[in-house]
N, C-alpha and C positions, 0 to 999 in steps of 0.2 A: 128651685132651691130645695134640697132634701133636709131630712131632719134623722141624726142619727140616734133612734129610740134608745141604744143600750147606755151612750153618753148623757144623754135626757136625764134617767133614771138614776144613772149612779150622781150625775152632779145635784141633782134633788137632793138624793140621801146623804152629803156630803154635807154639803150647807143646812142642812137640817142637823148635823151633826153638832157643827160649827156655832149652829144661834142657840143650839139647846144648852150644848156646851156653857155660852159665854152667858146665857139665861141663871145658871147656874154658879156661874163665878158671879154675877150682878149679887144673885141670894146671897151669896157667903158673902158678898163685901156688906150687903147692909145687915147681918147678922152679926159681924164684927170678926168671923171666923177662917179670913182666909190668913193660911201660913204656908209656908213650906211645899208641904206635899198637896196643899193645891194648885198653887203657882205653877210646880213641877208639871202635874196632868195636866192643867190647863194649857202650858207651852208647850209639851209633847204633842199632846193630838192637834193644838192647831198650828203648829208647826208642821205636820206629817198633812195635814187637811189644807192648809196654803200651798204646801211644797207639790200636793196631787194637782192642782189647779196651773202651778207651776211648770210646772213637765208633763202635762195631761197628755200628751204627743207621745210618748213610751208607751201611755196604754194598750196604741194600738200594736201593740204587738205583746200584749198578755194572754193569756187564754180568756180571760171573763168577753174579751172583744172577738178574739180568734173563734175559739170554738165553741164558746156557754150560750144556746141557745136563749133566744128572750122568750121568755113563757113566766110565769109563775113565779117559780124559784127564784130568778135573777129580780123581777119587779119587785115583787115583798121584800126579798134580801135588802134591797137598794133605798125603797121606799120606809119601809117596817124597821125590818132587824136593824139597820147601820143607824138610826138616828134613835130606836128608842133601847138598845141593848148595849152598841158603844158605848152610851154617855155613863152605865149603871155605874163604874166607879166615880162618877160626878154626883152622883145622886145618894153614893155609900158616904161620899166626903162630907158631902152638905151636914148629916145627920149624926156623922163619927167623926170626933175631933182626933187629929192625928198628928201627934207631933213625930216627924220625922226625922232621928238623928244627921248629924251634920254628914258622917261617914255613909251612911245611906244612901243618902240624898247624890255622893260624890260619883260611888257606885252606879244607882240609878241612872245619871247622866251617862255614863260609859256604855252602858246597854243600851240605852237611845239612842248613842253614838255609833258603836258599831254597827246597831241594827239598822239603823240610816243608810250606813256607806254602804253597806252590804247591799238592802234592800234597793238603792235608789244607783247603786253602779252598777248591779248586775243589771235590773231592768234598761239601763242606760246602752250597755255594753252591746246589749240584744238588738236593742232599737239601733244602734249604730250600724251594726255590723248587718241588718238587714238592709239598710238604704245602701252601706256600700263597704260591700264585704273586705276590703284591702285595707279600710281604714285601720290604723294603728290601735292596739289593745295594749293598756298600760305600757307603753311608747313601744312595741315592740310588731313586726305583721304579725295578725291572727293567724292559730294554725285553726284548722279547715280537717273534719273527714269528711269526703265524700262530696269533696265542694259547697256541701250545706251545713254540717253544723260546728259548730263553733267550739271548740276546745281549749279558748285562751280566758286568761282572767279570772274571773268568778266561777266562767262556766267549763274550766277547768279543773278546780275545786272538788265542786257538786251539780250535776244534773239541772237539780232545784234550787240552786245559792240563794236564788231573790226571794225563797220561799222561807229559807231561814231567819230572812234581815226581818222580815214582816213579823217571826215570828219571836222576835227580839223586841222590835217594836211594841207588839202588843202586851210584850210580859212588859215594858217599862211604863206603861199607858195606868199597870194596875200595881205596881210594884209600889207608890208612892200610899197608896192603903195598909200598905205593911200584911201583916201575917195572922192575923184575930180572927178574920173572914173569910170564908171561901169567894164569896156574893162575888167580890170585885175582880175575880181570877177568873168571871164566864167567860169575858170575851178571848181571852188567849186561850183558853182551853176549846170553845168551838174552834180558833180559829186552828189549833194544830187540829183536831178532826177532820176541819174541813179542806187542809190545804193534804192532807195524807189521802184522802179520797179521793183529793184532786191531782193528784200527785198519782196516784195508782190508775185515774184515767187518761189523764196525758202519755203514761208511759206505754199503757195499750198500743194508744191514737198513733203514737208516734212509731213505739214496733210494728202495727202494720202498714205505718206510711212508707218508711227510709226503709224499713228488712235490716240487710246486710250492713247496712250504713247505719243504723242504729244499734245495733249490735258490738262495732266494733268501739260504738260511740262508749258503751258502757262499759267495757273493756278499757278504754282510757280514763273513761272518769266510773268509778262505781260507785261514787258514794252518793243516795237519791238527793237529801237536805242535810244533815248533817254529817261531815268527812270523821271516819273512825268510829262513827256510831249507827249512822241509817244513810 
């Protein structure tokens, strides 16, 4: 029976996530201080942290499984960074009382909404159309260049679609701290650096995987993560 290290490591960091997390709502409730824009983080990220455990089965067809080496980076990232740099807007809220208007709040939710669909239909879409490329894409056949990649749906859009939803997700994970602080806006600002870096090595990998077939790929979708912007 094998043991898949890089699944190991991230579901560690996950659930490390998840109890730091709820360690953290525990404090605010017996502080007397949970309102609003805590409830909000708190069912964002373990909504987003359930729903990974959920659909764990898409990952394998992300890059962190595909091509991120296990070494270093990826351990610490999984072990370190996801459980004790996620939680910092849990840890701004504990200390910063925030009352979070109603309209806000309404807002907030929409950016977890979309960034959800986005994030969790593209990665869906991928995964699908890897196991069996004919399967229908938003009810309609996938169109295909080059027999390999996929130009319907999300990943018609943008190149990177599931990279955007992520990164929706993370702004609404801090969005509930509001605007006083930079502190709770680390983790969506690493995470657009690191998904841009990651984004500019994929595209490498992939031009000189497909060539020609990648080429024309870009020509049909230009846009990398965001359509009319990047």
């Amino acid at each position: 029976m094998g043991v898949d290290l890089k699944f190991f490591f991230i579901r560690a960091g996950m659930m490390a996530w998840l109890f730091i997390n709820l360690s953290l709502l525990a404090k605010s409730y017996l502080a007397g201080s949970v309102n609003r824009a805590v409830i909000l983080y708190q069912f964002f990220c373990g909504w987003y942290i359930i729903d990974y455990f959920i659909h764990e089965e898409f990952m394998t067809s992300t890059w962190d499984i595909i091509a991120e080496r296990l070494g270093f980076m990826l351990v610490f990232g999984d072990l370190v960074f996801i459980p004790f740099t996620f939680t910092i807007q849990g840890w701004w809220l504990l200390g910063n009382k925030m009352e979070l208007p109603l309209l806000a709040s309404v807002a907030n939710c929409i950016i977890f909404l979309i960034g959800y669909l986005v994030f969790r239909g593209a990665n869906k879409q991928k995964h699908l159309f890897k196991k069996d490329p004919k399967a229908p894409i938003w009810g309609k056949p996938p169109k295909v260049v080059g027999g390999k990649l996929l130009v319907s749906g999300y990943w018609g859009i943008a190149r990177h679609c599931n990279y955007l939803g992520d990164l929706l997700l993370a702004l609404s994970f801090s969005l509930p701290c509001g605007a006083s602080s930079v502190i709770p806006y680390f983790y969506p600002t690493y995470l657009l650096i690191l998904l841009i870096w990651r984004e500019r090595r994929d595209e490498a990998r992939c031009s000189e995987k497909y060539k020609d077939i990648w080429a024309e790929y870009c020509k049909l979708v230009p846009w990398r993560i965001l359509p009319y912007v990047y």
